[in-house]
C-alpha positions in Angstrom: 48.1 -24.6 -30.5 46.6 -27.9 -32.0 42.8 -28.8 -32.5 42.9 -30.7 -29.7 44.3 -28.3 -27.4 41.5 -25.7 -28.4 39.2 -27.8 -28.1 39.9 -29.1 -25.0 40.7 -25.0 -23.8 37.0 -24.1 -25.1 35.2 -27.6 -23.3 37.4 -26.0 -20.3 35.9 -22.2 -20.3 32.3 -23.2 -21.3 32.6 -25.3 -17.9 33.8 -22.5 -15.9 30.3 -20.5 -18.0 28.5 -23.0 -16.6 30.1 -22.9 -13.1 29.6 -19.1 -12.4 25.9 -19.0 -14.4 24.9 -22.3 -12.0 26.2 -20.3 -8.9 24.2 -16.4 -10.1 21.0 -18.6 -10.3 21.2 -20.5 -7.3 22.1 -16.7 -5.5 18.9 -15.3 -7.3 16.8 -18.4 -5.8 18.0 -18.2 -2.8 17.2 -14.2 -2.6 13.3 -15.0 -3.6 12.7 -17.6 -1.4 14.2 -15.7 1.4 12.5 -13.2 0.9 9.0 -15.4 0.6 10.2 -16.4 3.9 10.5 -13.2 5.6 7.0 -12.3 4.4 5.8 -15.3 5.7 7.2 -15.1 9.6 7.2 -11.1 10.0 4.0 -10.3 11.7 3.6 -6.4 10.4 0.4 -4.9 10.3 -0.9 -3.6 7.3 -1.8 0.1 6.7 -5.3 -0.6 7.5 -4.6 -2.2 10.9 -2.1 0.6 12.4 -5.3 3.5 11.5 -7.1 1.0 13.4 -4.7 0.7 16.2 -4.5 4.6 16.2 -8.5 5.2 16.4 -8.3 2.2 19.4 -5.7 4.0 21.4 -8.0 7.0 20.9 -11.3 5.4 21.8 -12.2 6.5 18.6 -14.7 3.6 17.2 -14.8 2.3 13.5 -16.6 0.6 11.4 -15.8 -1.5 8.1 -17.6 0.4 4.7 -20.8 -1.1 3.7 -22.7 0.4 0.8 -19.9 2.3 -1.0 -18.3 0.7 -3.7 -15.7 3.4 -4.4 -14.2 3.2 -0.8 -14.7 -0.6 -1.0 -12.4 -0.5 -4.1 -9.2 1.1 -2.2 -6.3 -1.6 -2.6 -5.3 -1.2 1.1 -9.1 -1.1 2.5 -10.9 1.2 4.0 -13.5 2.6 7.1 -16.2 4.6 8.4 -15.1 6.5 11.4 -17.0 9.4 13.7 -14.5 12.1 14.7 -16.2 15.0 17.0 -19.1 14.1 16.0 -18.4 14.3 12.1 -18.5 10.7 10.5 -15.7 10.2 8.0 -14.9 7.9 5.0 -11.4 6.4 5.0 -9.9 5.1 1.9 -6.4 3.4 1.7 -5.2 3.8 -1.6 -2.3 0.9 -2.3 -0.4 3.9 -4.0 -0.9 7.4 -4.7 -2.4 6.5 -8.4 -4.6 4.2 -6.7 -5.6 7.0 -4.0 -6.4 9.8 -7.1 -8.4 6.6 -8.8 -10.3 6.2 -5.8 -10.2 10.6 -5.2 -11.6 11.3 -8.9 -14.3 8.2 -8.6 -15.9 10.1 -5.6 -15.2 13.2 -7.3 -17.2 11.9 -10.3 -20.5 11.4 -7.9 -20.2 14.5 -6.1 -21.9 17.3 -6.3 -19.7 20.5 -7.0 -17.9 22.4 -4.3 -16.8 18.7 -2.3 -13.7 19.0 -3.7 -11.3 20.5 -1.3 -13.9 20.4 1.8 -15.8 17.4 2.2 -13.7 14.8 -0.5 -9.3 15.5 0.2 -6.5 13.1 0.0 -3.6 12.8 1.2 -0.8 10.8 -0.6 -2.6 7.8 -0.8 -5.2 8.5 1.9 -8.7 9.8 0.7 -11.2 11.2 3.0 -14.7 11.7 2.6 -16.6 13.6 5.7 -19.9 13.8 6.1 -20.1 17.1 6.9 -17.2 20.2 6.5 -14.3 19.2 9.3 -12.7 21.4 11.7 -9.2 21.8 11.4 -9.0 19.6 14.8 -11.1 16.8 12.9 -8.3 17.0 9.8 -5.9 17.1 12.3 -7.2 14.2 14.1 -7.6 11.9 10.8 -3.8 13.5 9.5 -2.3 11.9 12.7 -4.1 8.3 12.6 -3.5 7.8 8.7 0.5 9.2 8.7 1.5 5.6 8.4 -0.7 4.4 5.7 0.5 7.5 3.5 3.2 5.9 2.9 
């Protein structure tokens, strides 16, 4: 094999380099804006609306959080509900470091003994009840926040 041929052979594999790096890009581009596009047209709730939807479908009534910056903080929002008669603080943590962040803020403020009765998460739900809850009242919030523990 000549110079010539070689060099010609090397123009000819750093072409077919090109090709297949040209093509691996345009696959990864067309993966991210596909995938910008599906975000854009699906028309899923977020975590926040479907405890929302829940409380509806239960005629239970909510409330944004006013006056609590801790709950306020949560990455996926948060509410103030009333279940049995017992008003509740619900915090959607955007992940389950985000819910202990939110968990150990409270915990940080409260007096001793909340822990456990009147402050408890749940993946990356945190509750805050005003007063002790019943095992219905748990119950009750453990149903309308299974989605948002995800």
């Amino acid at each position: 094999m000549n110079a010539v041929e070689s060099s010609s052979a090397r123009r000819t594999e750093r072409r077919w380099v090109l090709i297949g790096v040209a093509v691996a890009a345009a696959l990864v581009c067309v993966q991210v804006v596909g995938g910008f596009v599906r975000e854009a047209v699906t028309d899923e709730s977020s975590y926040l609306e479907l405890v929302q939807t829940c409380l509806v479908e239960r005629s239970t009534p909510f409330e944004p959080v006013s006056g609590d910056p801790i709950a306020l903080s949560a990455k996926r929002g948060s509410l103030r509900t009333n279940v049995e008669g017992n008003s509740v603080t619900v915090a959607l943590g955007g992940s389950e470091d985000d819910a202990e962040r939110v968990l150990q803020a409270y915990a940080s403020v409260a007096a001793p003994g909340v822990f456990g009765t009147l402050l408890d998460r749940r993946r990356k739900v945190v509750l805050l009840w005003d007063t002790e809850p019943t095992a219905s009242q748990r119950e009750f919030m453990e149903l309308c926040t299974r989605d948002a523990q995800e």
